[in-house]
N, C-alpha and C positions, 0 to 999 in steps of 0.2 A: 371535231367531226362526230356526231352521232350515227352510230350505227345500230339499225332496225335488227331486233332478234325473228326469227321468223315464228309464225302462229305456235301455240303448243301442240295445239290437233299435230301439226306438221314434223312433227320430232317425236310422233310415236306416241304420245301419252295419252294414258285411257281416256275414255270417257267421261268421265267420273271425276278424275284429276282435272280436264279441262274446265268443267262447269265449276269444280272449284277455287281454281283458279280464276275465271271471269269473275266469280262470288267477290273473289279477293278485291279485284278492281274496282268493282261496285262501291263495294265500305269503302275503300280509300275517296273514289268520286265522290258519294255523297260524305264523307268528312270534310273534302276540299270543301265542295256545298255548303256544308252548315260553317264552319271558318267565315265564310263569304257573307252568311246572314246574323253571324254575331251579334252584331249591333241593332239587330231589328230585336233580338229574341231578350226577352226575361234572364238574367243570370242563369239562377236555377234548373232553366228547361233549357239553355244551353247546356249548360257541365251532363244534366240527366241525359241529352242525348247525346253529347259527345263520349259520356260513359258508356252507353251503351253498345255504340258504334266499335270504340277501342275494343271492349271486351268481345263482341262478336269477330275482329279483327284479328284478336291476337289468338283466340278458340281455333280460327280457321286456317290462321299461317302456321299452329303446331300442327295440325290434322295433317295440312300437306305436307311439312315436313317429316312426319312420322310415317309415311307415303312411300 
């Protein structure tokens, strides 16, 4: 059984937390995304923006957690 956690807005958390939070979903969305167009892309400019993604990923899940 999955159970739905409720919005962040809704447990209190600034502002500021919330949009980075949604930021967080984003990268991970468009990661799922480029996964899914692998095989259309160039080796190279896959791994380059899968690099990229990671690195802004993992920038933003310490911010929050240092939060």
């Amino acid at each position: 059984m999955f159970l739905e956690q409720p919005p962040v807005a809704e447990l209190g958390a600034s502002p500021e937390l919330v949009a980075m939070i949604e930021r967080k979903q984003a990268l991970e969305d468009a990661i799922t995304e480029l996964k899914r167009a692998k095989d259309t892309l160039a080796r190279a400019d896959y791994y380059a923006r899968l690099e990229r993604l990671l690195i802004d990923l993992a920038r933003l899940a310490r911010d929050i957690r240092e939060r």
